[in-house]
N, C-alpha and C positions, 0 to 999 in steps of 0.2 A: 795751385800748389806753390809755396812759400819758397822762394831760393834767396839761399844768405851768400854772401862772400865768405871764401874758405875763415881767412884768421878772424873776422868778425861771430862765425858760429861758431868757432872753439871758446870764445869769449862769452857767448850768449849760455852756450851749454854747460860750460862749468861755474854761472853764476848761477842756472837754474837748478843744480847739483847742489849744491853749495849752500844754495837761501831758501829753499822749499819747504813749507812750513815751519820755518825758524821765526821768531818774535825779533823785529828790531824797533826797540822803543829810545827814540832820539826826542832831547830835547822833554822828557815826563809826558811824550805824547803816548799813547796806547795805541799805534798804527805804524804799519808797513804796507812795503811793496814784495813780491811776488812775482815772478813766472811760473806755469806750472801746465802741465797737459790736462784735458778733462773733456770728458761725453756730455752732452746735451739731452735731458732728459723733461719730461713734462710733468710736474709734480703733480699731481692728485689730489691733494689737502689743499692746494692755493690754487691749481688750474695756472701756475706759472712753469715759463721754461725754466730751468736752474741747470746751471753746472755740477755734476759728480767730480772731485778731482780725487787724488793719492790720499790717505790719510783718515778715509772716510769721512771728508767731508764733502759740504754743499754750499755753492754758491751761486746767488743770484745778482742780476742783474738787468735793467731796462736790454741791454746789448743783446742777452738772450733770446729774448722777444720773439725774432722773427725767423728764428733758427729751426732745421728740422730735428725728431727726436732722433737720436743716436749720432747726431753731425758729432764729429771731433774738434776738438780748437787746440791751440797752445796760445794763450793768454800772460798780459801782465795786468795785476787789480792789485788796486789799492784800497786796505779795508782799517775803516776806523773803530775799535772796539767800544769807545767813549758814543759813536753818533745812536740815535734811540731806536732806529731799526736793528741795532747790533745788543738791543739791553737783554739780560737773562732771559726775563719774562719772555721777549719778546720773538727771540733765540728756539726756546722750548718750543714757543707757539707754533711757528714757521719751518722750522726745523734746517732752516739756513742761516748764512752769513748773508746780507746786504753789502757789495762791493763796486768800487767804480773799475771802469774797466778802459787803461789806457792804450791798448795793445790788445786785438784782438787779428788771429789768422785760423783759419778753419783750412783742418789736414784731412787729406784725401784717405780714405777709408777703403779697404781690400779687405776681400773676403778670401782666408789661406783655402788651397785644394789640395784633397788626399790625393789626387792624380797626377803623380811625376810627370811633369816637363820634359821631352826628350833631349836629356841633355848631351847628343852626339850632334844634334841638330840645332843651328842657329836660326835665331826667330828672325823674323819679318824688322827691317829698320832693329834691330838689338843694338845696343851698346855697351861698352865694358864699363865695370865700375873701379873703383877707386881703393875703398875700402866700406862694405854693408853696415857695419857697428860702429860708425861715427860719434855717436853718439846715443846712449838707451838714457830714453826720458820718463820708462815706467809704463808698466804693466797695471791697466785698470779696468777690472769689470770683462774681464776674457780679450784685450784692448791692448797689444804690444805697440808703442810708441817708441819707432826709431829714425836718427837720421842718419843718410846715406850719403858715403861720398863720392864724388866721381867728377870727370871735368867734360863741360858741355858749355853752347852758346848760354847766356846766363837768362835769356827769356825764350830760352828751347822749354817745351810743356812733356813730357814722359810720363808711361806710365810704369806702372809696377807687379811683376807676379811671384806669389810665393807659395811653392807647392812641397808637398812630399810626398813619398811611398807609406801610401796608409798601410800596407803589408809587409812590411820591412821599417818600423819606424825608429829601432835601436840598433845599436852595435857597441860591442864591449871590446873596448882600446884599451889594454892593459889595468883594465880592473874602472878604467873610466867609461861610464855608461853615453853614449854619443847619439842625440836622436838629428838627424839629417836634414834640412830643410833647404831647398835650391830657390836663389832669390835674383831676379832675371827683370830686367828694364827695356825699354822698347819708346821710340821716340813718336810722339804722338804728335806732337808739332814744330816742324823742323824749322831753324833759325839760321841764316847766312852770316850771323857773327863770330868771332872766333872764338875758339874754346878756353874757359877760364876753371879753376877748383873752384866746386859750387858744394853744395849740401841740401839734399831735398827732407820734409820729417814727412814719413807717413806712418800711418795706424792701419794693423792687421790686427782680422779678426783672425785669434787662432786659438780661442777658450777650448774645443776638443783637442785641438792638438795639446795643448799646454797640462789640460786637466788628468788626460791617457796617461800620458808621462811620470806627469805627479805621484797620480795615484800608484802608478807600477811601481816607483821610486819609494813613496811609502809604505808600500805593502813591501818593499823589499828590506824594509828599514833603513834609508839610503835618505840624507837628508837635502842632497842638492843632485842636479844631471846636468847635463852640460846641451844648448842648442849649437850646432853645428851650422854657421849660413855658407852654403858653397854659394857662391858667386863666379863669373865669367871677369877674367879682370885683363882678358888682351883677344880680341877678334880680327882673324888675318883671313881673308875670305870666305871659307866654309869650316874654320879651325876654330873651336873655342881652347883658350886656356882656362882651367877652373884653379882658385883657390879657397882656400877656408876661415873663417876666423870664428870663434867659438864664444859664448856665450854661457857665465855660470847662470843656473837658475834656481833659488833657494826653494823648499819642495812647500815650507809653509807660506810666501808667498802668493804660491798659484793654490793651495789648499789653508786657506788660514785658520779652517776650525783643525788642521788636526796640528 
């Protein structure tokens, strides 16, 4: 798992904001650079791994290779439109981009649970966070990509849980629809260094959660709903503090055909 220094991923993350499939053609060249998140998947038609990223597109690379299907990455490639792996013909054929890949980190993948956390109760090694929505790097393929902030030794390894009340999963806060999701960290390999502001990114799997919501929010005629991540942000022996930060969620990005 990837840790930045605090002001370094605020930098990282609102370039990747910023230049995410945008064209920077410098110089009459047809080529840019990129960061972007994307799943690993094994195409069919070439029997190669290739990257899904935002935008529906695909991209390949030697880098892919030896990767497993559904690994996550957040990548920087560098792609030439001009070079002859990138020509229309050859585009159509393959149904990818051919890219070099200067920058590659593979992000730790969670699977979200309908079964609430008992949140009176502190976990095993828990630790408080910082702020959970540091940074949202895109929702791909049922695929939430976020980073998280919080201050820990900077080569401490943690892991990550994120669950809700699948039977209670709304609540209407003065006309704002609020679905709840509890997002809890736990230190998996502890570090004798001192504590600095870090940023970790992970990807959760939470396509039904996201899809339930959606769909109820369309069916309601309701074009956005808001995710709620409670978080623990101060633990004083058996006491959790919880607070909240919220999350808008646009209802045709999790449903794009309607």
């Amino acid at each position: 798992m990837k840790k930045w220094n605090y002001v370094l991923t605020s930098a990282v993350l609102w370039i990747t904001v910023a230049t995410m499939f945008t064209s920077c053609l410098e110089g009459g060249k047809n080529s840019w650079s990129e960061y972007t998140i994307g799943i690993v998947r094994l195409d069919t038609k070439t029997f190669r791994n290739v990257l899904d990223v935002p935008g529906a597109i695909t991209l390949y690379s030697p880098a892919f290779d030896n990767m497993k299907e559904g690994a996550c990455c957040y990548v920087l490639y560098e792609i030439d439109m001009n070079a002859p792996e990138n020509d229309p013909a050859v585009l159509q054929a393959n149904g990818y981009y051919t890219v070099v890949i200067s920058f590659k980190e593979e992000v730790d993948r969670y699977m979200m649970s309908g079964a609430l956390t008992d949140t009176a109760t502190v976990l095993t090694d828990e630790i408080p966070l910082v702020e959970p929505l540091y940074g949202t790097l895109g929702y791909l393929n049922g695929i939430l990509f976020i980073a998280h902030q919080l201050k820990t030794p900077e080569d401490q390894k943690n892991s990550w849980q994120l669950s809700y009340d699948s039977q209670n999963m709304m609540q209407d806060e003065n006309g704002r629809h609020i679905y709840n999701v509890y997002l809890r960290a736990t230190v998996k390999v502890s570090s004798s260094k001192s504590p600095i502001d870090v940023s970790e990114l992970c990807a959760y799997d939470m396509k039904y959660f996201m899809e339930s919501a959606a769909q109820k929010e369309n069916s309601a005629g309701s074009s956005t709903f808001y995710v709620r991540f409670n978080y623990a942000s101060e633990i004083k022996g058996d006491a959790l503090t919880w607070k909240q930060s919220d999350m808008t969620v646009n209802v045709n990005e999790v449903l794009p055909a309607n």
